[in-house]
C-alpha positions in Angstrom: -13.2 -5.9 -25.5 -9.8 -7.8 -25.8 -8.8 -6.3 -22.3 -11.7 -7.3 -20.2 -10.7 -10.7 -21.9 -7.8 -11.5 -18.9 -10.5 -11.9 -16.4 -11.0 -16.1 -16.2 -14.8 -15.3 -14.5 -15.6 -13.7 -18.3 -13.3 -16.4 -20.2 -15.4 -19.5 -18.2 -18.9 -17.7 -18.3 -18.3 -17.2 -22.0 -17.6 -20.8 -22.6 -20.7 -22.0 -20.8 -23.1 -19.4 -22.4 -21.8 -21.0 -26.1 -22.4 -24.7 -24.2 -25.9 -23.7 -23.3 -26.7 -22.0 -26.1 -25.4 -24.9 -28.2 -27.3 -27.1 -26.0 -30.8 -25.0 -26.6 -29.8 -25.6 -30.7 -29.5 -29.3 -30.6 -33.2 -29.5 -28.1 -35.1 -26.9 -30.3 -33.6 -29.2 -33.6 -34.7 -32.5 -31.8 -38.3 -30.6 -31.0 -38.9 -29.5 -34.1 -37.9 -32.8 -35.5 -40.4 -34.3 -33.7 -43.0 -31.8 -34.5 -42.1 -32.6 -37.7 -43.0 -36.0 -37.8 -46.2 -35.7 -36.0 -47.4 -33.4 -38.3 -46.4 -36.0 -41.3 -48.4 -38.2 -39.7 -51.4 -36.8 -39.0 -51.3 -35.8 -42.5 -51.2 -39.2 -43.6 -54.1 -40.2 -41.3 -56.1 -37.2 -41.8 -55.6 -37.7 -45.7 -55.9 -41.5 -45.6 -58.9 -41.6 -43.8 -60.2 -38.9 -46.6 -58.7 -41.0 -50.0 -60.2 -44.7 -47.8 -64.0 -43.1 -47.8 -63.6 -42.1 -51.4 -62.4 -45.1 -52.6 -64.9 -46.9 -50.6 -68.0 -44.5 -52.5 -66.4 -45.4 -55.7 -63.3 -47.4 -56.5 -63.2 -45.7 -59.5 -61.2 -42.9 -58.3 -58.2 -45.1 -56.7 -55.8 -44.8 -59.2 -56.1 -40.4 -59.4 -56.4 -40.1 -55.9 -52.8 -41.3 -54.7 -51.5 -38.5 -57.3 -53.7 -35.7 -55.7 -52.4 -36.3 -52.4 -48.5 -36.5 -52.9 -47.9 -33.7 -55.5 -47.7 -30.1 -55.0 -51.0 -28.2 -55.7 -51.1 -25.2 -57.3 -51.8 -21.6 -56.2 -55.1 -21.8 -57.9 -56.2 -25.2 -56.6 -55.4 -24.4 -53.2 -56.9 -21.6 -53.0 -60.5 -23.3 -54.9 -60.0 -25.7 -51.8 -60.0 -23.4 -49.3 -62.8 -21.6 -50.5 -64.7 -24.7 -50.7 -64.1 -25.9 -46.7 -64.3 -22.5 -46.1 -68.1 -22.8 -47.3 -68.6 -25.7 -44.2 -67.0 -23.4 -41.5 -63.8 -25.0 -41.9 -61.5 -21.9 -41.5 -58.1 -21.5 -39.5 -59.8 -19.5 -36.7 -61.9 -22.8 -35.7 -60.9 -24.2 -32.4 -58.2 -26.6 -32.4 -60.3 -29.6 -31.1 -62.7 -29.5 -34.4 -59.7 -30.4 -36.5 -59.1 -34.3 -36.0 -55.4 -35.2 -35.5 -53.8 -31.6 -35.7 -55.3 -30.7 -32.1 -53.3 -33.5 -30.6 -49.9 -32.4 -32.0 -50.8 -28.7 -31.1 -51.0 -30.2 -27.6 -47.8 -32.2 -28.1 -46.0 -29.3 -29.3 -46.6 -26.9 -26.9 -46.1 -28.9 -23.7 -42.6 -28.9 -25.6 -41.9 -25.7 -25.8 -42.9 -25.1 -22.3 -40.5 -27.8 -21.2 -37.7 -26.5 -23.5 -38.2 -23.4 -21.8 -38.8 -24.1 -18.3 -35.1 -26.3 -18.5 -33.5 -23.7 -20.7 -34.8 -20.8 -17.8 -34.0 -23.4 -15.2 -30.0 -23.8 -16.4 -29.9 -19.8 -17.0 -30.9 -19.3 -13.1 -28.1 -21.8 -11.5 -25.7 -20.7 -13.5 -26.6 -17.0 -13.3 -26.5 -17.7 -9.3 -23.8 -19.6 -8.8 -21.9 -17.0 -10.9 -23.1 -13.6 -9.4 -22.7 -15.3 -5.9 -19.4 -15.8 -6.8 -18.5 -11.9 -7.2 -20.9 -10.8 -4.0 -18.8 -13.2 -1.9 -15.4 -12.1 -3.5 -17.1 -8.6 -2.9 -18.4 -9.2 1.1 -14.8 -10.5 1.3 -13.5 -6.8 0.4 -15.6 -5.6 2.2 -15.4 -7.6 6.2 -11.5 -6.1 4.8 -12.3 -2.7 4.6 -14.4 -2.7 7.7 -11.2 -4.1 9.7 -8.9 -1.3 8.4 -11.5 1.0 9.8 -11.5 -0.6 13.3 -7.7 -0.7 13.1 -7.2 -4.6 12.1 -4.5 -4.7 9.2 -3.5 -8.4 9.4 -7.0 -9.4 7.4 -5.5 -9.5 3.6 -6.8 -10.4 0.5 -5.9 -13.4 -1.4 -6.8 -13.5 -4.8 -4.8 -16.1 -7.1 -7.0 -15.9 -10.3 -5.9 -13.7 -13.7 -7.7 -10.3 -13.9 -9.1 -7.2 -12.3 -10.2 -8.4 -9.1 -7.0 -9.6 -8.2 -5.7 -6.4 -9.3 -8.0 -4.8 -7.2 -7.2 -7.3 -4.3 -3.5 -6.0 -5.0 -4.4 -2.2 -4.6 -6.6 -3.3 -1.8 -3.2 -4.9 0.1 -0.9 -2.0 -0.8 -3.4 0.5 0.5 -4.1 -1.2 3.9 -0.4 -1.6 3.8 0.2 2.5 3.5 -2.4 3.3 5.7 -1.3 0.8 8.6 2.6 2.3 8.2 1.1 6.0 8.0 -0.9 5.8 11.1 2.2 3.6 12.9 5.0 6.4 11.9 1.7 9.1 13.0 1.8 7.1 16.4 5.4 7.4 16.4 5.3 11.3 15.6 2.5 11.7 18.7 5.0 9.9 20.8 8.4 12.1 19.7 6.1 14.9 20.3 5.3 13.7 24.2 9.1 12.5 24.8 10.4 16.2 23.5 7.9 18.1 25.8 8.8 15.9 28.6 12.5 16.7 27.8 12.2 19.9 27.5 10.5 20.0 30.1 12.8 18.2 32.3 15.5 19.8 31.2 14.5 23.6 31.6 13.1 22.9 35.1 16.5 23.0 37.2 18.1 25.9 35.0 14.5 28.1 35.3 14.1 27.2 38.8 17.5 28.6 39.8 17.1 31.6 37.6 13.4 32.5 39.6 15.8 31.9 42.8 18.2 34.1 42.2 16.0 36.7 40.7 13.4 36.7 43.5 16.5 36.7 46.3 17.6 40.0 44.6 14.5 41.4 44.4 13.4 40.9 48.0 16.7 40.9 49.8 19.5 44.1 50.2 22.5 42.3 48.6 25.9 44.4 47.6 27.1 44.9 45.0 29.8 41.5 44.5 26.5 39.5 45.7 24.3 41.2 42.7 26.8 40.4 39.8 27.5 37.3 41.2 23.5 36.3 41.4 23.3 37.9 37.5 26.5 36.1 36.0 24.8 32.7 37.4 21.4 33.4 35.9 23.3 34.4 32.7 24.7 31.1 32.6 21.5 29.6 33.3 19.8 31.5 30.4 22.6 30.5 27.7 22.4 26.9 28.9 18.5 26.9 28.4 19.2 28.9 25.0 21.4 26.5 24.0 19.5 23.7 25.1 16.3 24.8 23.5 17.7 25.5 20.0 19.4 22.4 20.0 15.4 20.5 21.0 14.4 22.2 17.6 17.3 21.2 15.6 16.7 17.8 16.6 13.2 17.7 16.3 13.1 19.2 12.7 15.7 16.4 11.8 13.4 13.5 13.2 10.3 15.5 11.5 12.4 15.6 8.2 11.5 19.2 8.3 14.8 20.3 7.1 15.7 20.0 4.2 19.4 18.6 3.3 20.9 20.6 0.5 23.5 18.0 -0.9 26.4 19.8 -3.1 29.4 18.0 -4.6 32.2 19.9 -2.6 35.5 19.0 -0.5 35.1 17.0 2.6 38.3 18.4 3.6 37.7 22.1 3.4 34.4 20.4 5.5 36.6 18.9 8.2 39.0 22.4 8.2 36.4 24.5 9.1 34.8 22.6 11.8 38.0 22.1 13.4 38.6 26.0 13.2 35.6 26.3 14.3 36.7 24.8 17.5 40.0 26.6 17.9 39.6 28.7 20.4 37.6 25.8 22.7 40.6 23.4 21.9 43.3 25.6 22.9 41.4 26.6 26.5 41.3 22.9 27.1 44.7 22.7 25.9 43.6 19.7 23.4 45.2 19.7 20.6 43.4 18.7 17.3 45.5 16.8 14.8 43.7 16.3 10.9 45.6 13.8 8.8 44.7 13.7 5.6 46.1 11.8 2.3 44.2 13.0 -0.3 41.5 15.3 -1.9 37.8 14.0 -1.4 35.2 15.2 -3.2 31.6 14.3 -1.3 28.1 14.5 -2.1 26.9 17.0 1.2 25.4 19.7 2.7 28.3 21.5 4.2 26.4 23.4 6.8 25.0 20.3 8.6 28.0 18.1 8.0 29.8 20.9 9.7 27.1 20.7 12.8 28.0 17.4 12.9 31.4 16.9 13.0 31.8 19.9 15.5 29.6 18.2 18.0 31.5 15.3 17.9 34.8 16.8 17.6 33.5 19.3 20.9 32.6 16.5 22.8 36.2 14.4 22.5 37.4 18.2 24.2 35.2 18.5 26.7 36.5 15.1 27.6 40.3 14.6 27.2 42.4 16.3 29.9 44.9 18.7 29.0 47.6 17.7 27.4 45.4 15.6 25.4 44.9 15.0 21.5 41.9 14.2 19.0 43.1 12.7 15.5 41.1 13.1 11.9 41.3 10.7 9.7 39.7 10.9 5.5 40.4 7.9 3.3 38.1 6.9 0.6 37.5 3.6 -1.6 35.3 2.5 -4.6 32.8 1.5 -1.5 32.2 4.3 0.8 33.8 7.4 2.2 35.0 7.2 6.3 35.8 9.7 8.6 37.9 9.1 11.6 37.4 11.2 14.7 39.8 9.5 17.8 40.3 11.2 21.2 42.6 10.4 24.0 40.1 11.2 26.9 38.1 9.6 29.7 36.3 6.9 27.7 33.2 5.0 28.0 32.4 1.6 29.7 30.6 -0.7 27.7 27.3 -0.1 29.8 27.6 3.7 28.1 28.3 2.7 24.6 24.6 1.7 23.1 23.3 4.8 24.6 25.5 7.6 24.0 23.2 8.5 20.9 20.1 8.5 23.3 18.8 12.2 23.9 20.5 13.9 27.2 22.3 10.8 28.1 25.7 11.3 29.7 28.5 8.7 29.8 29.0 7.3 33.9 32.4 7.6 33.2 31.7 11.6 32.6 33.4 14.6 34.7 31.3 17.5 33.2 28.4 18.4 34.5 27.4 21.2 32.1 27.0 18.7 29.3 23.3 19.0 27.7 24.0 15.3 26.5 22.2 16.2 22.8 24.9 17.2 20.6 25.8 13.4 19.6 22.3 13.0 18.6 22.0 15.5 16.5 25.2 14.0 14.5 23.7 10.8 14.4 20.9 11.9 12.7 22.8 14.5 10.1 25.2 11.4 9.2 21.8 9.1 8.8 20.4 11.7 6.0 23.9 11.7 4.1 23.4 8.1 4.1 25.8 7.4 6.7 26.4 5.4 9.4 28.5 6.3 12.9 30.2 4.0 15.0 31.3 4.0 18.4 34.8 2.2 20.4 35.9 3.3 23.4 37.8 2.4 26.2 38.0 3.7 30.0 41.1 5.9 30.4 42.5 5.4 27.0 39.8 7.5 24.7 36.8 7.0 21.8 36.5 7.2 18.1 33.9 7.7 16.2 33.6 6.2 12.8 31.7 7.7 10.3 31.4 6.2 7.3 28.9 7.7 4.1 27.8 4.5 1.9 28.4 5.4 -2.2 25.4 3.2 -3.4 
């Protein structure tokens, strides 16, 4: 019982049941008081009328009369008495008017009680009213709320400032509409990833297909030699490993954004990390004549999935070769504090203006200041969003003609 207690609605309807009931002990006290006295009083008329006609036949019986009527009669003489009246007809199932006096108190007595009652009833209906109207319009309140959820209004909440359950309930009502409006906005978000992908994809596919259709039909309907035939099929080979690459790159992205892959954090050497990302690169940086440079100071231990670390750094560290000349260098840098853990990737290439910088994370988006065209321009968002589920955060400065770094730094807490 002590727990439904909390609610003030049960604390104040408490209190003013004990006031009313209190109330309806003090009126019934006062009625029966004065029902009471009534009957004293007709028992004094009835019985002075009686003792005034005897004394009146005989004066005689004066002094024993007064004693008969104010002591206590016995069992025996009362019931002698009643058997006498009871001989004239006078019996308690005679009607109320015959018996002089007592009919008028009856009267009195019960026009009380209907009064008491009709007040008592009367206080019981207001206050049951104004108490279940109370809860009904706390209730309709819920209610016009929930209704608006349904027809996509969120901004209706519920305000409840009183102690107890319904404001507990108000609570769960808020955090629910709250869930349900951020599920169906990162749902709408989802629905429009899904349109911008296929509207990528196909974007993207529609220049390396249509040139592979080209080439096939012109060797299918035309006499070409030999030189013309390989050429044709080394240029739709290309096309095919640009639209292989480019489509297993769409899903790797996608699955990030979906948080459909899962990250596999290890403790394990960021620097054995860094090692073989930049071997994996070896043979790319020494046909660009770029050389890769990793300095590093000190051991780091790091909280990671290798395998997707590795994806990232690589597209970042392949994108500073495909743009610095030969002759040209990317630096590494690892350092660590009791704060975070940074990564330093710094080329020497082309650069970016400052018009290229806030979008160079933005799917197939290539830098003005580019001079490949081969590029898919999806490699640096994938990275972005590896470093994001490491807790990370990547960073951008670049300059025209003096080169980019990247700063990537993991956030320990």
């Amino acid at each position: 019982m002590k727990k439904y207690f909390i609610n003030s609605e049960l604390k104040i309807s408490t209190v003013t049941l004990l006031f009313i009931m209190t109330l309806f002990l003090i009126i019934t006290s006062l009625s029966l008081k004065s029902h009471h006295d009534n009957l004293k009083n007709d028992y004094i008329k009835s019985l002075g009328a009686i003792a005034q006609r005897v004394v009146a036949k005989d004066p005689k019986m004066e002094k024993e009369i007064i004693p008969l009527i104010t002591k206590e009669v016995s069992k025996e003489e009362a019931k002698r008495g009643k058997a006498f009246l009871k001989e004239y007809g006078l019996t308690e199932d005679l009607e109320n008017q015959l018996f002089p006096y007592v009919s008028t108190t009856i009267i009195k007595n019960s026009y009380s009680i209907i009064l008491i009652f009709i007040f008592m009833a009367s206080i019981l209906f207001v206050l049951n009213y104004f108490q279940y109207s109370f809860f009904y319009k706390r209730i309709r309140q819920l209610t016009i709320a929930a209704q608006n959820v349904v027809e996509g209004d969120y901004d209706i909440a519920i305000n409840e400032n009183l102690e107890g359950d319904f404001s507990k309930l108000a609570i769960s009502f808020n955090s629910m509409r709250g869930i349900i409006k951020s599920n169906l906005s990162e749902l709408g978000l989802e629905k429009q990833f899904l349109v911008d992908l296929l509207s990528d994809i196909s974007h993207q596919l529609k220049t390396p297909l249509s040139s592979v259709i080209l080439y096939n039909d012109i060797m299918v309907t035309k006499e070409l030699t030999h030189e013309q035939n390989e050429l044709f099929l080394l240029n739709n080979q290309n096309q095919l490993e640009k639209m292989n690459r480019l489509i297993k790159n769409l899903l790797k992205l996608a699955k990030l954004d979906a948080k459909a892959i899962e990250i596999v954090k290890e403790e394990q050497s960021l620097n054995g990390t860094l090692h073989d990302s930049i071997d994996s690169l070896e043979s790319r940086s020494i046909e660009g004549q770029v050389k890769i440079i990793f300095n590093e100071k000190e051991e780091i231990e790091f909280n990671h999935d290798v395998l997707w670390l590795q994806e990232a750094f690589i597209n970042i560290i392949k994108n500073g070769i495909e743009h610095t000349a030969p002759g040209g260098s990317i630096k590494l840098m690892l350092m660590e504090n009791p704060l975070y853990t940074r990564v330093t990737i710094e080329d020497t290439g082309e650069g970016m203006t400052e018009i290229d910088l806030p979008n160079i994370f933005k799917r197939f988006y290539k830098a003005k200041t580019a001079k490949r065209s081969d590029s898919i321009g999806i490699g640096l968002s994938i990275s972005k969003s590896i470093i994001e589920a490491h807790n990370g955060i990547i960073e951008v400065r670049s300059k025209v003609n003096i080169g980019t770094k990247f700063i990537i730094t993991f956030i320990k807490f």
